[in-house]
PyMOL Python script that loads the backbone (N, CA, C, O; Angstrom):
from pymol import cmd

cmd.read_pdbstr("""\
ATOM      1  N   UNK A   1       0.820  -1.189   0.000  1.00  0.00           N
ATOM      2  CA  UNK A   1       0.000   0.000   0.000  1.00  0.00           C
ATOM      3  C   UNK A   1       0.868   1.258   0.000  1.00  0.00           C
ATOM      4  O   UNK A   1       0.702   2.340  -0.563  1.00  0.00           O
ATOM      5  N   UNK A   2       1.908   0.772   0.849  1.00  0.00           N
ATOM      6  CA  UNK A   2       2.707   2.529   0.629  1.00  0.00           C
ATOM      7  C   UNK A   2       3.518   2.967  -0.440  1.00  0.00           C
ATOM      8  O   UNK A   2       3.784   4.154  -0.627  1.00  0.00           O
ATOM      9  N   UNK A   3       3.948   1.967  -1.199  1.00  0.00           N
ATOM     10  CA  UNK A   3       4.575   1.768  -2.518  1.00  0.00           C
ATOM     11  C   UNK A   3       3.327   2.655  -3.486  1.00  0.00           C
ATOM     12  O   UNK A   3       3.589   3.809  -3.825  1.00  0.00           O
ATOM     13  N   UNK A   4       2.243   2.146  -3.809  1.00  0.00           N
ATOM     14  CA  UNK A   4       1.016   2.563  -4.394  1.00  0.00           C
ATOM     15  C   UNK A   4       0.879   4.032  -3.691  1.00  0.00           C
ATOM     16  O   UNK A   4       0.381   4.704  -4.594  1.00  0.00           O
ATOM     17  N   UNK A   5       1.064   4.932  -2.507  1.00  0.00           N
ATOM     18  CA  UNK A   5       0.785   5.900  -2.585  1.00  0.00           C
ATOM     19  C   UNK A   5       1.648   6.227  -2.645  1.00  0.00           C
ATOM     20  O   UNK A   5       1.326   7.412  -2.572  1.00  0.00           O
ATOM     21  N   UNK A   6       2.855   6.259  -2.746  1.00  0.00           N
ATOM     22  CA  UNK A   6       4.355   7.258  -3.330  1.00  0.00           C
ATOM     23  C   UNK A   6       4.582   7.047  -4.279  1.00  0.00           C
ATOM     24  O   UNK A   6       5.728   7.477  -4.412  1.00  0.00           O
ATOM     25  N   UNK A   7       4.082   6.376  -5.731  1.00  0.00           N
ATOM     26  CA  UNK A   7       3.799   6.592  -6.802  1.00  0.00           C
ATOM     27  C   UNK A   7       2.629   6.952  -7.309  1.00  0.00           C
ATOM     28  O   UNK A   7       2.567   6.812  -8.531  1.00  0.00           O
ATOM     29  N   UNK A   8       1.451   7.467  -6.666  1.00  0.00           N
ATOM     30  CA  UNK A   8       1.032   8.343  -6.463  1.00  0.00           C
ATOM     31  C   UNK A   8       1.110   9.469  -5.856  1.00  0.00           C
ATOM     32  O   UNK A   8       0.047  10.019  -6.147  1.00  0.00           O
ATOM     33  N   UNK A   9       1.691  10.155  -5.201  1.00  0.00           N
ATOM     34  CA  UNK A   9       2.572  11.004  -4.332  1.00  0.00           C
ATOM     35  C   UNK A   9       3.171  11.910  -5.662  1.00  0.00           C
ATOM     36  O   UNK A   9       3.212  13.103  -5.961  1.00  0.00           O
ATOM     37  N   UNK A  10       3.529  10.851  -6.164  1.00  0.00           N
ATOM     38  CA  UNK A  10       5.221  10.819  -7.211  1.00  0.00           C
ATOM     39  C   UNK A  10       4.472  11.628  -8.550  1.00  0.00           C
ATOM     40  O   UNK A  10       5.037  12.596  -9.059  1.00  0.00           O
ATOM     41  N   UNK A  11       3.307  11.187  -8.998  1.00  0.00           N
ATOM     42  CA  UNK A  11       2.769  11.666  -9.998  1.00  0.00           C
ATOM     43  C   UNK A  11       2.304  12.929  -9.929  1.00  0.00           C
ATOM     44  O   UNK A  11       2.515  13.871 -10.691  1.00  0.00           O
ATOM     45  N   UNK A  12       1.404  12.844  -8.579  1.00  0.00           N
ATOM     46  CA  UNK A  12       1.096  14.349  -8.146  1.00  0.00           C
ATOM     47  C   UNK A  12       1.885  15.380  -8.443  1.00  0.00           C
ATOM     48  O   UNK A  12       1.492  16.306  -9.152  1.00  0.00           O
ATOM     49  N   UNK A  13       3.107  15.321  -7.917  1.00  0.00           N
ATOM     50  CA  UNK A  13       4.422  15.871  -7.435  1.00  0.00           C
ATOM     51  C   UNK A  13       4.914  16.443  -9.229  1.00  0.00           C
ATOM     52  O   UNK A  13       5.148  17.592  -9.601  1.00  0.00           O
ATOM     53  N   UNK A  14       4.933  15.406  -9.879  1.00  0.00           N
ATOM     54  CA  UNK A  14       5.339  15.613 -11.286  1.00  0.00           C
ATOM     55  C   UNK A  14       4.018  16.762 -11.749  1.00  0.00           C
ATOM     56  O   UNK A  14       4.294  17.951 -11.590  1.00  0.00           O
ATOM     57  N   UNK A  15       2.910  16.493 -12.192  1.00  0.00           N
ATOM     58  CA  UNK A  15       1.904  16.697 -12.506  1.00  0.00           C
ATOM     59  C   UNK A  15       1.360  18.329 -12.459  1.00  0.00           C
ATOM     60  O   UNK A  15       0.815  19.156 -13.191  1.00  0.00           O
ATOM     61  N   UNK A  16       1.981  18.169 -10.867  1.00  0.00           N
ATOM     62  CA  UNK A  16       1.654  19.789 -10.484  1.00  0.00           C
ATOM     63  C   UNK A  16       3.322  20.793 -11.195  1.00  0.00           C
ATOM     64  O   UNK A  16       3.330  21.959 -11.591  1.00  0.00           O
ATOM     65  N   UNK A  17       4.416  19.909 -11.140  1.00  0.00           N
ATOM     66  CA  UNK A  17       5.619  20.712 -11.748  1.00  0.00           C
ATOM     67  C   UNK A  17       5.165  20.906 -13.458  1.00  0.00           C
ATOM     68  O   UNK A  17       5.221  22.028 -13.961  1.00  0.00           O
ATOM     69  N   UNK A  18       4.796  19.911 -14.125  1.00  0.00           N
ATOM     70  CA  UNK A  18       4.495  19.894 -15.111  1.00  0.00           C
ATOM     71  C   UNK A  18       3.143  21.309 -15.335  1.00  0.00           C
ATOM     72  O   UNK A  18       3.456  22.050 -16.267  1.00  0.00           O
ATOM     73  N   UNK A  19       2.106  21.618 -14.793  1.00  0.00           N
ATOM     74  CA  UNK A  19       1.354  22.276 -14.383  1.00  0.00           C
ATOM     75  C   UNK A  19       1.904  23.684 -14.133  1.00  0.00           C
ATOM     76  O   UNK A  19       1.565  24.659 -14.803  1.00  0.00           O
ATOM     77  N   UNK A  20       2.565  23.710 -13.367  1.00  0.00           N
ATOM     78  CA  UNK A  20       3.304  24.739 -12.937  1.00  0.00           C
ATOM     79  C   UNK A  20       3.997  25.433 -14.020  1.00  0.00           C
ATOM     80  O   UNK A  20       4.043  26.660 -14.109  1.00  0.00           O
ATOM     81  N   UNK A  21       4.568  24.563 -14.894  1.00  0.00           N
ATOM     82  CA  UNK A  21       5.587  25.826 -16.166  1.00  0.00           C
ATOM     83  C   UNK A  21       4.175  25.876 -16.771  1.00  0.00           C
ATOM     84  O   UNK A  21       3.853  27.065 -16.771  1.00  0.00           O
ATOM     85  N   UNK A  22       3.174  25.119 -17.294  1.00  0.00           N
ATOM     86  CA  UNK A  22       2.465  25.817 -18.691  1.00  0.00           C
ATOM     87  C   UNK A  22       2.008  27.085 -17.652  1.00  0.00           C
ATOM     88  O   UNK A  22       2.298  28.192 -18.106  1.00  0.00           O
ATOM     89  N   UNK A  23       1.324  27.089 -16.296  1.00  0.00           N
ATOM     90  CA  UNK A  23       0.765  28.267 -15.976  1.00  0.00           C
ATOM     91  C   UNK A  23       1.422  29.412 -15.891  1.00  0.00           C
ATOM     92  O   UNK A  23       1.062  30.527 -16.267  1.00  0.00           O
ATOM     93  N   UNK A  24       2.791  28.949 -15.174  1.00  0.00           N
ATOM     94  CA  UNK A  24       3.856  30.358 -15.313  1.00  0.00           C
ATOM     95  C   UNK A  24       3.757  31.097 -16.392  1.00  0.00           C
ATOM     96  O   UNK A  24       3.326  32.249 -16.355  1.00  0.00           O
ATOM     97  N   UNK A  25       4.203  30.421 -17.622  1.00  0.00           N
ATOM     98  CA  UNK A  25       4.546  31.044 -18.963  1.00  0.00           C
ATOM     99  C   UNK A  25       3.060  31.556 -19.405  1.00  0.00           C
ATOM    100  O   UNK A  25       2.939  32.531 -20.146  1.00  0.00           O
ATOM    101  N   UNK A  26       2.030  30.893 -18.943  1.00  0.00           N
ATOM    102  CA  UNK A  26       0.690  31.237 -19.573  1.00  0.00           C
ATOM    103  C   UNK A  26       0.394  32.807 -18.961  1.00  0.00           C
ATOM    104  O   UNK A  26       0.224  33.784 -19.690  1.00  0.00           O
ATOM    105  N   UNK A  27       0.373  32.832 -17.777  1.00  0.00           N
ATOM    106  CA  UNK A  27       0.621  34.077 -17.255  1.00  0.00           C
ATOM    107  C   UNK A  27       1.812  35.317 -17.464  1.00  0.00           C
ATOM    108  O   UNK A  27       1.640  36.506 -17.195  1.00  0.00           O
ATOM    109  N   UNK A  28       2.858  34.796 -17.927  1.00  0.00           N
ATOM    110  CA  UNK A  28       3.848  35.625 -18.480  1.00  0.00           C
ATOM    111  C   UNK A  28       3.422  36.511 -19.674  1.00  0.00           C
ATOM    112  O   UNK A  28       3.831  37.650 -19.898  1.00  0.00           O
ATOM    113  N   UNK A  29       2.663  35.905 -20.296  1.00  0.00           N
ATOM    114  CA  UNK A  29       1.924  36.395 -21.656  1.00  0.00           C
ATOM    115  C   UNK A  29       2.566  35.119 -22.901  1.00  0.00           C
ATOM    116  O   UNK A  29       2.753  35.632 -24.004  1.00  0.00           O
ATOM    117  N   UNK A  30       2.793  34.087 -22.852  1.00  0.00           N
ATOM    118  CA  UNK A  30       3.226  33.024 -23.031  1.00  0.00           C
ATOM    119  C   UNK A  30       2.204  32.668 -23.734  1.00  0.00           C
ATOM    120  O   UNK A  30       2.443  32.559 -24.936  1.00  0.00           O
ATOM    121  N   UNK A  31       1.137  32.445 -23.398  1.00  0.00           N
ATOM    122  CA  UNK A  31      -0.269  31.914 -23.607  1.00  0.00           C
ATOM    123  C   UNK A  31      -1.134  32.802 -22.695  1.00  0.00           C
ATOM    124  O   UNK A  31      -1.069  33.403 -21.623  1.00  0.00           O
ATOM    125  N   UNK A  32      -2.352  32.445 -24.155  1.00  0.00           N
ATOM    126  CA  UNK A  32      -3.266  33.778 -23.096  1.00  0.00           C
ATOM    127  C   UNK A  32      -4.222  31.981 -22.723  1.00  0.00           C
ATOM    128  O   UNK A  32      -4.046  30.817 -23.084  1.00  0.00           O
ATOM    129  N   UNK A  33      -5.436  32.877 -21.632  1.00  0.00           N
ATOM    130  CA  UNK A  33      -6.209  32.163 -20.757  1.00  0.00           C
ATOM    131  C   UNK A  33      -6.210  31.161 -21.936  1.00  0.00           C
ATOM    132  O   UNK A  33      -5.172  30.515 -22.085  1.00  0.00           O
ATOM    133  N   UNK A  34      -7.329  30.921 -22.877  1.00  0.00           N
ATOM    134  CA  UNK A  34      -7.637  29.988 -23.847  1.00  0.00           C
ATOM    135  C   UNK A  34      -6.647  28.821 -23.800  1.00  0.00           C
ATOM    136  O   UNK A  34      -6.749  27.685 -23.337  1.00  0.00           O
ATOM    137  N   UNK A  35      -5.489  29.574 -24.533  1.00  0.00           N
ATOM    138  CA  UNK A  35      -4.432  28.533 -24.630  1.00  0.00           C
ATOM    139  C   UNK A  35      -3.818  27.237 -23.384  1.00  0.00           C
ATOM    140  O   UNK A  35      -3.773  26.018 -23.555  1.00  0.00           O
ATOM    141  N   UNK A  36      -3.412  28.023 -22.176  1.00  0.00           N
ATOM    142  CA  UNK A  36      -3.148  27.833 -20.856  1.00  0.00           C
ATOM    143  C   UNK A  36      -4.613  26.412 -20.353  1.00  0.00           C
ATOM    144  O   UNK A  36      -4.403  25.255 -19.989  1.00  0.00           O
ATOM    145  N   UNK A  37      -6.047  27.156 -20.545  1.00  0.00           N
ATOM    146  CA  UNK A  37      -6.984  25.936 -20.604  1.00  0.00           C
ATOM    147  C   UNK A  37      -6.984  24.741 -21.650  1.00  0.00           C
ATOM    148  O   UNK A  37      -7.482  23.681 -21.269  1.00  0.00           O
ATOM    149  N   UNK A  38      -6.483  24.818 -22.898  1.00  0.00           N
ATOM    150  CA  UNK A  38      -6.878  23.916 -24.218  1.00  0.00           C
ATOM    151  C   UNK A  38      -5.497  23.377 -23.909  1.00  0.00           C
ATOM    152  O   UNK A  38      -5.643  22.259 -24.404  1.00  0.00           O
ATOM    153  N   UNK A  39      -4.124  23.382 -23.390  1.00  0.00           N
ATOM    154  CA  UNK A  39      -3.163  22.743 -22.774  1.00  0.00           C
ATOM    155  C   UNK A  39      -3.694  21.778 -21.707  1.00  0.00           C
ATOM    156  O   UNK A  39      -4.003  20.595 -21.853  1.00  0.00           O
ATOM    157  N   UNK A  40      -3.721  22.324 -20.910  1.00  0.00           N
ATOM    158  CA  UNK A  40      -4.342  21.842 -19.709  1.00  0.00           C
ATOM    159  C   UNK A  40      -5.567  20.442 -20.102  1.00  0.00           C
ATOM    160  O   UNK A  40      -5.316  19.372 -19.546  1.00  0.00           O
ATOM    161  N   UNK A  41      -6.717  20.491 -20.949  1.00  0.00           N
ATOM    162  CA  UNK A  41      -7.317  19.822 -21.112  1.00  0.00           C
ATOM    163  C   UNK A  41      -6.478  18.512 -21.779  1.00  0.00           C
ATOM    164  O   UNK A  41      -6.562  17.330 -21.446  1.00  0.00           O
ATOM    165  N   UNK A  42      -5.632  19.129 -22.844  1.00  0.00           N
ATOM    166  CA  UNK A  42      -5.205  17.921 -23.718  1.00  0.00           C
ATOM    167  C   UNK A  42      -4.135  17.336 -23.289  1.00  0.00           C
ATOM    168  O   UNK A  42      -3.890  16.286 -23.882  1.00  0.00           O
ATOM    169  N   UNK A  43      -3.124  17.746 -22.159  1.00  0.00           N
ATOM    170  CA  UNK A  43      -2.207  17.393 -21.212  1.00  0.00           C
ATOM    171  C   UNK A  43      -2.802  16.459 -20.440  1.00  0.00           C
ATOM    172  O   UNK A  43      -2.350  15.314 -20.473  1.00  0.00           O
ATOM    173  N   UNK A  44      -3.997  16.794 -19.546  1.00  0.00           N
ATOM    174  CA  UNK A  44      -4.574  16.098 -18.495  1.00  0.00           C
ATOM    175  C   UNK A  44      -5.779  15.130 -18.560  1.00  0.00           C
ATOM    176  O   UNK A  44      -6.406  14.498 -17.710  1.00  0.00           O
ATOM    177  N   UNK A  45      -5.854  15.260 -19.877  1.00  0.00           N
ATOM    178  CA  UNK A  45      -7.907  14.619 -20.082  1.00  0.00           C
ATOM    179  C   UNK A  45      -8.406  15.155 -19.155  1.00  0.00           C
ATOM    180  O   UNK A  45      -8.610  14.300 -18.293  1.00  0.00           O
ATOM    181  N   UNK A  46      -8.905  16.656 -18.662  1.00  0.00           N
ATOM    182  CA  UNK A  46      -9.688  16.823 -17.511  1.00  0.00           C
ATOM    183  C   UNK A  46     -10.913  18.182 -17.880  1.00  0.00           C
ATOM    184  O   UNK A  46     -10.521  19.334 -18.066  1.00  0.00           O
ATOM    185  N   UNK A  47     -11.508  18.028 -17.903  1.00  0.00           N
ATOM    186  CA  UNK A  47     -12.651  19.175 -18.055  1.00  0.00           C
ATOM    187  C   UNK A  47     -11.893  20.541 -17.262  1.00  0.00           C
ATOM    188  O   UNK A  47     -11.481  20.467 -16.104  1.00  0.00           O
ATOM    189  N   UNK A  48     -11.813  21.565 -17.960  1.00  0.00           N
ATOM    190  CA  UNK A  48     -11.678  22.981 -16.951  1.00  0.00           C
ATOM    191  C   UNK A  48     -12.703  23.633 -16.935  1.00  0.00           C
ATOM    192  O   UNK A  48     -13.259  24.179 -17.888  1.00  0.00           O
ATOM    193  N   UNK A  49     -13.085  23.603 -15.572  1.00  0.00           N
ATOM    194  CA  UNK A  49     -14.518  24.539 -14.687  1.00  0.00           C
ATOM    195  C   UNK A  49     -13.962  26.236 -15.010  1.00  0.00           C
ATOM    196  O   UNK A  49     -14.617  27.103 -15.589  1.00  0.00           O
ATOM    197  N   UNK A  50     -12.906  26.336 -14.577  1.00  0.00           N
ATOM    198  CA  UNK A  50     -12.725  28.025 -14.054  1.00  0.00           C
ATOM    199  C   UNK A  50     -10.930  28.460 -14.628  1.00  0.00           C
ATOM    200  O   UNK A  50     -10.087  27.891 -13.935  1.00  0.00           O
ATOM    201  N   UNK A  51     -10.697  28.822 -15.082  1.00  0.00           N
ATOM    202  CA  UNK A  51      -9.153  29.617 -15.114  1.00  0.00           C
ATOM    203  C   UNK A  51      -9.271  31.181 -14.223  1.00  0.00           C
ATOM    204  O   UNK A  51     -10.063  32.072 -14.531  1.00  0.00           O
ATOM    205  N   UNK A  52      -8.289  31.247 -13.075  1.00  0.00           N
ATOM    206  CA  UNK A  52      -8.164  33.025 -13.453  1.00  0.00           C
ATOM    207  C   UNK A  52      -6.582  33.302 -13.015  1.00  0.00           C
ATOM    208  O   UNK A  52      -5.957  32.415 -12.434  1.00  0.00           O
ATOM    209  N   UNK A  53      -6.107  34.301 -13.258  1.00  0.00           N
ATOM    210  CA  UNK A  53      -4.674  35.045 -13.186  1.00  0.00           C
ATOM    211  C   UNK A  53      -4.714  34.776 -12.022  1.00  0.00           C
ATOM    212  O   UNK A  53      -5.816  34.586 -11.507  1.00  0.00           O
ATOM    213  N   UNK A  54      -3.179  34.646 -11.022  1.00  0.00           N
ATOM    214  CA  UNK A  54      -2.587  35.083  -9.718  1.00  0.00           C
ATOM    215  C   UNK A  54      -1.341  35.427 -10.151  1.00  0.00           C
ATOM    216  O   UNK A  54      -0.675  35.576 -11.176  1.00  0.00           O
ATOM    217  N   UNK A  55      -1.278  35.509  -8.689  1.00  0.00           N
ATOM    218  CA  UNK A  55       0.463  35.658  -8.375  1.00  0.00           C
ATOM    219  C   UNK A  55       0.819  34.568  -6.961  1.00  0.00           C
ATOM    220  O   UNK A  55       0.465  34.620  -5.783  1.00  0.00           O
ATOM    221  N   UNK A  56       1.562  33.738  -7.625  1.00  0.00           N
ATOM    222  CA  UNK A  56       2.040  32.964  -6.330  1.00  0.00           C
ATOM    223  C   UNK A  56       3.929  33.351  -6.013  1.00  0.00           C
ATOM    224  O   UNK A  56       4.771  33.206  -6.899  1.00  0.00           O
ATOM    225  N   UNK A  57       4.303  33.907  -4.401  1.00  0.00           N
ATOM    226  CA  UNK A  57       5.678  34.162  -4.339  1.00  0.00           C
ATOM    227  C   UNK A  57       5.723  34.991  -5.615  1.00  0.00           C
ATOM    228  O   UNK A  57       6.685  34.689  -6.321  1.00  0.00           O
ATOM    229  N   UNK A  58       4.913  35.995  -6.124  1.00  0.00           N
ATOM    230  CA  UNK A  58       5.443  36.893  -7.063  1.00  0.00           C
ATOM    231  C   UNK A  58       5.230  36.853  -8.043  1.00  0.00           C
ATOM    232  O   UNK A  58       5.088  37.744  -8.881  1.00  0.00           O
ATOM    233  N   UNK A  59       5.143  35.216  -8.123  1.00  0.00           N
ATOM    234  CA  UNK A  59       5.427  34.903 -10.226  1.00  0.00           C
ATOM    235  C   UNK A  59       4.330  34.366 -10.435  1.00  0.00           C
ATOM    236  O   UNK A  59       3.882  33.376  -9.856  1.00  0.00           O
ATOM    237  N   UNK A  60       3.554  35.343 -11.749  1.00  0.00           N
ATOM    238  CA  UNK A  60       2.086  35.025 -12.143  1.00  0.00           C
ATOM    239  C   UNK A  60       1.984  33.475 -12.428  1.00  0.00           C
ATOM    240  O   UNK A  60       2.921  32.723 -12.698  1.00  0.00           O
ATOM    241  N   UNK A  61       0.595  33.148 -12.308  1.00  0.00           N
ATOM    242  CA  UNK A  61       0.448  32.023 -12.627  1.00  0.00           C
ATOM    243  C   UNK A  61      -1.527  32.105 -12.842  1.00  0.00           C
ATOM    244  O   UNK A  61      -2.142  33.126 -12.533  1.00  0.00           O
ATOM    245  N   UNK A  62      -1.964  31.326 -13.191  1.00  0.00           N
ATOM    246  CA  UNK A  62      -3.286  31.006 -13.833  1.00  0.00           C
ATOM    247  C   UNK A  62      -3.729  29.838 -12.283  1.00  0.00           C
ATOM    248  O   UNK A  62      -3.046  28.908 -11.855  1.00  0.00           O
ATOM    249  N   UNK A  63      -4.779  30.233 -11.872  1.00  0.00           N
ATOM    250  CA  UNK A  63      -5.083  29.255 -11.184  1.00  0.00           C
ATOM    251  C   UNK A  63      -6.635  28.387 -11.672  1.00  0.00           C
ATOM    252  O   UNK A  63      -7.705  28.990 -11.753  1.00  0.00           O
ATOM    253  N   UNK A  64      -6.485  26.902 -11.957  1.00  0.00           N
ATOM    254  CA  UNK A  64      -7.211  26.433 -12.221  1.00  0.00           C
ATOM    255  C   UNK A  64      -7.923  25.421 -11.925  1.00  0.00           C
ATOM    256  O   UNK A  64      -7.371  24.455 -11.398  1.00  0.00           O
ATOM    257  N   UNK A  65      -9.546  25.402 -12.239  1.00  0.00           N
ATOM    258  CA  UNK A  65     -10.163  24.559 -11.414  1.00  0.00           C
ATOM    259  C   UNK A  65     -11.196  23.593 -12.924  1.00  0.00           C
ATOM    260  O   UNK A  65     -11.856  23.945 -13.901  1.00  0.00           O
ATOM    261  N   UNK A  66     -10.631  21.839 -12.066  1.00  0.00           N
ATOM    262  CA  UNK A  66     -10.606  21.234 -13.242  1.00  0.00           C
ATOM    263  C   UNK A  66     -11.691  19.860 -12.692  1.00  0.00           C
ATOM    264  O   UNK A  66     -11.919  19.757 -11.487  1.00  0.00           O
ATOM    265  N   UNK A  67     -12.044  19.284 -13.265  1.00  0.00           N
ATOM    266  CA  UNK A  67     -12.873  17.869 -13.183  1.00  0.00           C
ATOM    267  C   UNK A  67     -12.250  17.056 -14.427  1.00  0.00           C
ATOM    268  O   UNK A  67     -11.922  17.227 -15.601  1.00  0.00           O
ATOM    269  N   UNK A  68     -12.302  15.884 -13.249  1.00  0.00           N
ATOM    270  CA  UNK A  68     -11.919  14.555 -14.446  1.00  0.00           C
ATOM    271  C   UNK A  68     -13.431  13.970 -14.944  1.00  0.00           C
ATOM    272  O   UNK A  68     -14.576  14.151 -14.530  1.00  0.00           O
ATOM    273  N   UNK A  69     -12.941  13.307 -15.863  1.00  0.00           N
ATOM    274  CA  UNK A  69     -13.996  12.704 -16.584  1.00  0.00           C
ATOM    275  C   UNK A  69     -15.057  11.874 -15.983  1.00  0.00           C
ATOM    276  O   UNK A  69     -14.589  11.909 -14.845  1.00  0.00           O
ATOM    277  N   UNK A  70     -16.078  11.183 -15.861  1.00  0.00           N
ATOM    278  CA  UNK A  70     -16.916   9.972 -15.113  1.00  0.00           C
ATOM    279  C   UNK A  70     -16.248   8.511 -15.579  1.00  0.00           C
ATOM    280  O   UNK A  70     -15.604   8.362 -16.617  1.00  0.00           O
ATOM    281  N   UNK A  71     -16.479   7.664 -14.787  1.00  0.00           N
ATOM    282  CA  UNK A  71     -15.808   6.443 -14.837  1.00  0.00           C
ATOM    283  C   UNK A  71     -15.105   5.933 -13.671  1.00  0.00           C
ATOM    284  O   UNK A  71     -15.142   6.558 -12.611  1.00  0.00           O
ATOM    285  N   UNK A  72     -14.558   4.999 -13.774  1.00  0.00           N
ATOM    286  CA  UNK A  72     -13.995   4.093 -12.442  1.00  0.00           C
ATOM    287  C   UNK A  72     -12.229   4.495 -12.005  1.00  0.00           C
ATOM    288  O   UNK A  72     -11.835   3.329 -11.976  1.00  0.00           O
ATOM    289  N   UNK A  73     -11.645   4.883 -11.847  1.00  0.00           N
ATOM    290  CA  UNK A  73     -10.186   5.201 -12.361  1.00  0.00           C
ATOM    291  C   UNK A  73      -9.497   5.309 -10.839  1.00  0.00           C
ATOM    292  O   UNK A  73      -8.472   5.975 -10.696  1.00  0.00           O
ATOM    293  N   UNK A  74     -10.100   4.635  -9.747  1.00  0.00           N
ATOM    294  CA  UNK A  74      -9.518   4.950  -8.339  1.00  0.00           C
ATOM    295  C   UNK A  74      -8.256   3.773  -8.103  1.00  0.00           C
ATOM    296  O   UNK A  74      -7.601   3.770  -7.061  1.00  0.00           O
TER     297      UNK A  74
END
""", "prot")
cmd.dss("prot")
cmd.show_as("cartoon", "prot")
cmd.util.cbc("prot")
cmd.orient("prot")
């Protein structure tokens, strides 16, 4: 079992770094909102509810709120 959640842990961990540059740069002017969401969808298979601008520690970023698909996947 703990093997199974630190490769889950592990993905998270990736997922959100991976996450983290498209939003940076999306917010840099990199990508506008659109783009930053139509990444996000085709990166993640995940429906996006909401995008909006922040600033996290300074450096813009897009914060986003997403749903996965229906189905069994636990």
């Amino acid at each position: 079992m703990e093997r199974w959640i630190s490769r889950l842990a592990l993905g998270a961990v990736v997922g959100a770094v991976q996450f983290g540059l498209v939003a940076g740069a999306s917010a840099q002017g990199l990508l506008s909102e659109s783009e930053a969401s139509a990444a996000v969808v085709n990166d993640y298979g995940v429906e996006v509810l909401d995008i909006e601008p922040d600033t996290i520690d300074g450096s813009p970023v897009f914060r986003v709120t997403v749903m996965n698909p229906g189905g069994n996947f636990n």
